[in-house]
ROSE-255999 format. One line per 4 residues: number of its first residue (from 1); their letters; for each residue y, z, x of C-alpha. Coordinates in steps of 0.1 Angstrom, whole numbers. Layout:
BEGIN
NUM) A) Y,Z,X  ...
# end
This chain:
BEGIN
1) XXXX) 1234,1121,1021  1230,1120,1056  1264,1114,1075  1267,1079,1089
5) XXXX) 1253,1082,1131  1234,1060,1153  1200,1067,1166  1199,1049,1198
9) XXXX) 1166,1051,1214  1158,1042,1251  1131,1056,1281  1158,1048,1306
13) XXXX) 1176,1081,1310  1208,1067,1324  1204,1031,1304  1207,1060,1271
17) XXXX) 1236,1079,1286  1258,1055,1292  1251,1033,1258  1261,1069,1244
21) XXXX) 1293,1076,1262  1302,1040,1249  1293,1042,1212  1308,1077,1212
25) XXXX) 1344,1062,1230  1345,1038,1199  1345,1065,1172  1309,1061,1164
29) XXXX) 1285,1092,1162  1254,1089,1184  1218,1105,1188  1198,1094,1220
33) XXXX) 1162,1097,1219  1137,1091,1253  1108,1084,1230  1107,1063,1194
37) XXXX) 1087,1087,1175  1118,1113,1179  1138,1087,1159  1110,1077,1134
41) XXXX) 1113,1116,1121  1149,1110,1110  1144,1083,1087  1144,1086,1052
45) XXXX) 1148,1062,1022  1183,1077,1022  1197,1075,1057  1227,1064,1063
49) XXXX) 1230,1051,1100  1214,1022,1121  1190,1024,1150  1193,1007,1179
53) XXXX) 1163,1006,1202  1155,989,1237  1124,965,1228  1102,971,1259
57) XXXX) 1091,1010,1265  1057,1026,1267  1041,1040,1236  1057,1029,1202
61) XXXX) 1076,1000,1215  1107,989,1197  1094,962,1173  1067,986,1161
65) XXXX) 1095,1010,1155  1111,988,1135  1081,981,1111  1077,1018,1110
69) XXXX) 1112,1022,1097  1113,991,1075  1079,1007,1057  1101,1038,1046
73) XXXX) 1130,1014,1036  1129,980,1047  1170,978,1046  1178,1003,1073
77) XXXX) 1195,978,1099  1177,979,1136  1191,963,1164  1172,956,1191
81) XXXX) 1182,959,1228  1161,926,1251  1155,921,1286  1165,888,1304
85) XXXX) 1139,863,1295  1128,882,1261  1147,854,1242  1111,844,1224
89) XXXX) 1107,883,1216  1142,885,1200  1135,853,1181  1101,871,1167
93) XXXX) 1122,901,1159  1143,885,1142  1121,871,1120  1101,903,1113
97) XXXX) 1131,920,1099  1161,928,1131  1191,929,1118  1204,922,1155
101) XXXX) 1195,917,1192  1214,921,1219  1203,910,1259  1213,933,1288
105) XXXX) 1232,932,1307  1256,943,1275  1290,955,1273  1297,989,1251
109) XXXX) 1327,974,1236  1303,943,1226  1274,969,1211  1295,990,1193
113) XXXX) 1310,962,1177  1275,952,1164  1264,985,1157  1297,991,1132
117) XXXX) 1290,959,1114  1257,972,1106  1269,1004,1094  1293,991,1073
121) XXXX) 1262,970,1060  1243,1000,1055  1269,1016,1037  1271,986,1014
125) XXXX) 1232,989,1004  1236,1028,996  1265,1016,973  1247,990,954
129) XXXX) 1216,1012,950  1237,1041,938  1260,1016,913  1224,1006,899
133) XXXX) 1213,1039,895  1244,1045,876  1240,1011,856  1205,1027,841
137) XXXX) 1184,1007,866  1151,1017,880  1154,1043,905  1145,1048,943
141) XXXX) 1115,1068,930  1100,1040,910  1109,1021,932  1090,1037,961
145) XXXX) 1058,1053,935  1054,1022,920  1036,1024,879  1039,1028,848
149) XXXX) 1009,1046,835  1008,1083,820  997,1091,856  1023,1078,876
153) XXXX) 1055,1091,845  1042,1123,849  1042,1127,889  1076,1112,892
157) XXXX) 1086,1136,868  1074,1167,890  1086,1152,921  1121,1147,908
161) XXXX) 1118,1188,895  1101,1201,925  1121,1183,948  1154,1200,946
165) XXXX) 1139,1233,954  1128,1249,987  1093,1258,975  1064,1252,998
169) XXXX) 1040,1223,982  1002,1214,984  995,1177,980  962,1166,970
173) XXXX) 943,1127,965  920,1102,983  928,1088,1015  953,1059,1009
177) XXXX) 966,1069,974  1003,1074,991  1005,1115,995  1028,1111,1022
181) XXXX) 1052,1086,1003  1052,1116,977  1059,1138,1005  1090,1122,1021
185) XXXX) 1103,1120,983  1104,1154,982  1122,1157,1013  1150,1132,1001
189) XXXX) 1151,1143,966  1162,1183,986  1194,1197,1004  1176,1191,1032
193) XXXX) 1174,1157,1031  1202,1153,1057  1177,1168,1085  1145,1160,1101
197) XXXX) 1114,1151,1087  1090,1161,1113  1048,1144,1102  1020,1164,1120
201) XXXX) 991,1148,1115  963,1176,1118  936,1157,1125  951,1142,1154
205) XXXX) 959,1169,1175  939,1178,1204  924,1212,1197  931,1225,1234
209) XXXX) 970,1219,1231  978,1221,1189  994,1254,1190  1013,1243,1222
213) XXXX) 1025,1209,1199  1032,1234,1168  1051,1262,1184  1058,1251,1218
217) XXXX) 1056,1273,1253  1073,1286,1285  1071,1275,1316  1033,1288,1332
221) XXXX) 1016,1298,1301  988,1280,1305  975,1254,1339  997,1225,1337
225) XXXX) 1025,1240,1319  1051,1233,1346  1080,1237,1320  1096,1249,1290
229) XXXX) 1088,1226,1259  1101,1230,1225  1073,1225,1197  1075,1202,1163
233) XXXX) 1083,1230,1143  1120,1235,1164  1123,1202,1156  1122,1202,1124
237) XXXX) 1149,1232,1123  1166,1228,1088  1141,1200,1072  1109,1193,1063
241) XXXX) 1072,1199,1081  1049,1176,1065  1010,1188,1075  992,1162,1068
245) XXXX) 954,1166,1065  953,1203,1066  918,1209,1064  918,1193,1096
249) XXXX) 934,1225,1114  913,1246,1131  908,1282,1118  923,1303,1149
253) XXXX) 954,1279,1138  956,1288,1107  959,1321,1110  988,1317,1132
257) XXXX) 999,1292,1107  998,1317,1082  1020,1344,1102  1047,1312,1104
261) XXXX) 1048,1301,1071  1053,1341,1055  1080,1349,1075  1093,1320,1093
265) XXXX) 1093,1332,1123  1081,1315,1161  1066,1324,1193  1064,1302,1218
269) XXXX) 1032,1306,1236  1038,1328,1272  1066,1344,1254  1071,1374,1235
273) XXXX) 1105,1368,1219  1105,1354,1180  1128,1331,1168  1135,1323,1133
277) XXXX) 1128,1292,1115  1143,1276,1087  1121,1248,1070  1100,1236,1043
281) XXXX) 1063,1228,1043  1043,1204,1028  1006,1198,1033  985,1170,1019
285) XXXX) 948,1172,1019  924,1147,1010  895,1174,1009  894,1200,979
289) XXXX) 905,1228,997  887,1252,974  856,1241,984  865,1241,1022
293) XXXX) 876,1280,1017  840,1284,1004  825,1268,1030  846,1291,1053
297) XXXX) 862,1263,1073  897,1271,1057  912,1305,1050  919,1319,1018
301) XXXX) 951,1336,1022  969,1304,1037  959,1282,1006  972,1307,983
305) XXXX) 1002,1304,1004  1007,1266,1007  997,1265,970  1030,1277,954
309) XXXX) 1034,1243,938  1004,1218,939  1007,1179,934  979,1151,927
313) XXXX) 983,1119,935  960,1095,913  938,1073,931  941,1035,918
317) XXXX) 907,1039,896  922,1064,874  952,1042,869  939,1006,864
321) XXXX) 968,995,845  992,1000,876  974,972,896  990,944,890
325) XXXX) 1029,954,891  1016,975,925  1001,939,939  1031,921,926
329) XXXX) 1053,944,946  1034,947,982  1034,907,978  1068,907,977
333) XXXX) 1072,933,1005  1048,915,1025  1063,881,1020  1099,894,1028
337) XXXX) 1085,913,1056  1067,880,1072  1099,856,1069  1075,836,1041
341) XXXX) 1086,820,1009  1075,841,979  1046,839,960  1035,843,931
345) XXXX) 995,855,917  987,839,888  977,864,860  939,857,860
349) XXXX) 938,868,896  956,901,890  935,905,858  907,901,885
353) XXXX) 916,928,909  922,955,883  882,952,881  875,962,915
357) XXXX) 868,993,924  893,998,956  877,1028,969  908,1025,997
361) XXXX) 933,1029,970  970,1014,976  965,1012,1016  934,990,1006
365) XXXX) 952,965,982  987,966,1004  964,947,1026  948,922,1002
369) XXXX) 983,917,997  991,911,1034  963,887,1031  976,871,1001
373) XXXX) 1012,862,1017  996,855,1049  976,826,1030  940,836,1041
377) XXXX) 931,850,1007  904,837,999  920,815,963  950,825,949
381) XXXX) 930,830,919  896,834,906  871,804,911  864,790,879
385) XXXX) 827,811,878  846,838,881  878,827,852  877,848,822
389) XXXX) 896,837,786  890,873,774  857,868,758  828,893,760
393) XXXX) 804,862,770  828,855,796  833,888,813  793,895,812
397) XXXX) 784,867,830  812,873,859  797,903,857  762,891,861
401) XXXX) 772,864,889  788,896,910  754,919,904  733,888,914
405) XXXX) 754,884,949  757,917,954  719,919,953  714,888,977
409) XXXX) 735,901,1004  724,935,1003  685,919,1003  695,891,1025
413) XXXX) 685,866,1008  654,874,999  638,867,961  611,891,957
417) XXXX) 632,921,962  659,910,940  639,901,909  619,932,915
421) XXXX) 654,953,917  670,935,890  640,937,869  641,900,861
425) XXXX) 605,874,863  606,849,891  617,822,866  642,842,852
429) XXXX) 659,849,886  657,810,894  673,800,863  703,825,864
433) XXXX) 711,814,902  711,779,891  732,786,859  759,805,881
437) XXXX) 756,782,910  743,803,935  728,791,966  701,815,978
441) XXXX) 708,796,1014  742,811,1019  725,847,1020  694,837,1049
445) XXXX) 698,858,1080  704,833,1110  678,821,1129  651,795,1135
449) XXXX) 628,816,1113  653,820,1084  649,792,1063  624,790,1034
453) XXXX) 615,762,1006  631,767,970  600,785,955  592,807,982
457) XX) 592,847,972  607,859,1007
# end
């Protein structure tokens, strides 16, 4: 487990230095960062310390930082540092999830005070988790990779194999099916789960400066490169390198990649020297890479190479039966995460959304469930057209209703096309719109033209 410390993150260089000095004269151990990303890389479900960040700086500000963090593991304590006159932010913050605020001007003696109270909160939420562990309770790896079905058993039984090792691993599944929750599982699950977790999002990069991010340069190797700059692989010296979308990487890359990964060694660009590096990899990819190696847009040699173990996540179509204890818990993380009462979906609505199709996966239904706590669902529950008592009748004709909408929007509203599409008569397309209580109207374009009169074949 990580050791207890205190990531104190602040763009003002001599506002950081001096909180340091006085968190480290009261006993505390202390991590200053210029820029909230740095920090965001050391949290896991499993750390230990608290994080204390100024609210106001450019780029990821400190209450998105905190949502960040409170997404990996919504009971790591933040406390936020306010401006005079930010009372109204604090107040907000506090209410999205703080677990303290504190206005400058501040004493060191008055912050540290805070910040131990929150550690020994921390330490107090490891404890419990660890007791139920120990009690036979559901683990943080259900608890995280949320389902029950054959699907979901069998990857939390790799992850909790793999994990322990140092082997390189290839993740695989559709955008928004969770491959970097299963990545950062990994991490904790390893004896490297004390160091950084460093994300590199592939895609992201811009092409003319990626092997500058990856490996970092001296000072003059290229226009603009006024000084030396340590790349994300340094930082990740002794943890994990997630690379996520990895077909994204360009080929030149790769190759370099490649060289990196075999014998974990870097060179900075402008430099000649190598320098060893100790760390795991982990790519996802949402793209069969097979097919991309084919196509010649990824290289053969470095998939065999990130391939020594290989993961799938499941999308949510191939594990229906998952949906509704998934919904039921992003509600409730939603709902704690908004300061709202809980709520509860009645069973007809979640017997509802394990019919769609959620070609987003959990991303997609994390935010029908922000929608849900939020209140602007659109009914907590089916509309009685659309209620189901389990009979076949019942389920064909909600069924039917959603083919016949489906149809209207997509043909605006227009008759002719629908009945010709559907393969229905005129008569048969009126009477089925009246049985199901469909308004033709509701699908018009706007307009002064738009309207027509009930037997019109528009």
């Amino acid at each position: 487990m990580t050791p207890p410390v205190v990531l104190l993150v602040d763009d003002d260089e001599d506002l950081r230095n001096s909180t340091t000095q006085a968190l480290d004269l009261a006993g505390l151990q202390v991590d200053g960062f210029s820029r909230a990303e740095q920090a965001l890389d050391r949290i896991t479900a499993g750390f230990s310390g608290v994080v204390i960040s100024d609210i106001r700086m450019p780029g990821l500000d400190g209450l998105t930082l905190m949502n960040r963090i409170h997404e990996i593991d919504h009971d790591v304590p933040v406390i936020l540092i306010t401006g005079h006159g930010d009372v109204p932010l604090a107040v907000r913050a506090m209410r999205e999830g703080a677990h303290d605020f504190i206005e400058k001007p501040f004493s060191g003696a008055q912050l540290a005070s805070i910040a131990v109270r929150a550690l020994e909160f921390r330490q107090l939420v490891l404890e419990n988790r660890r007791l139920r562990a120990a009690a036979g309770q559901a683990d943080d790896l259900e608890t995280r990779l949320v389902g029950r079905s054959e699907r979901m058993i069998a990857l939390r039984r790799q992850i909790r194999t793999i994990g322990p090792s140092d082997a390189d691993v290839l993740i695989v599944g559709d955008t928004g099916t969770g491959k970097e929750i299963v990545a950062r599982a990994l991490h904790d699950l390893s004896p490297r789960a004390a160091r950084p977790f460093i994300a590199i999002t592939c895609s992201a990069l811009p092409e003319t400066l990626i092997e500058s991010e990856l490996f970092g340069h001296e000072a003059g190797a290229f226009p603009g490169a006024i000084r030396a700059r340590m790349g994300k692989f340094d930082h990740a010296r002794g943890g994990t390198i997630l690379l996520d979308d990895i077909g994204a990487m360009p080929l030149d890359v790769q190759g370099k990649l490649l060289r990196v990964i075999e014998d974990r060694l870097i060179s900075p660009l402008g430099s000649n020297a190598q320098h060893p590096l100790d760390a795991r990899f982990i790519a996802t990819s949402r793209v069969e890479l097979v097919r991309e190696v084919a196509a010649g847009r990824f290289r053969e040699d470095l998939l065999y190479r990130l391939n020594v173990v290989s993961l799938r996540v499941p999308p949510l179509s191939e594990r229906l039966e998952d949906i509704p204890q998934l919904f039921t818990r992003l509600l409730t993380d939603a709902c704690l995460r908004h300061r709202l009462p809980a709520r509860m979906a009645s069973p007809a609505f979640l017997a509802e959304l394990s019919r769609n199709d959620w070609p987003g996966n959990v991303r997609e239904l994390r935010n029908a469930a922000e929608r849900f706590a939020l209140g602007v669902q659109k009914t907590d529950a089916p509309s009685a057209s659309h209620d189901t008592s389990g009979k076949l009748a019942d389920m064909m004709a909600v069924h039917e209703r959603k083919l016949l909408v489906d149809a209207l929007i997509r043909h605006q509203g227009a008759l002719r096309p629908v009945y010709e599409t559907l393969g229905l008569s005129r008569k048969a397309l009126y009477d089925k719109l009246v049985r199901h209580g469909i308004d033709k109207g509701h699908f018009l374009p706007a307009g002064p033209d738009a309207a027509d009169t009930p037997h019109e074949d528009v």
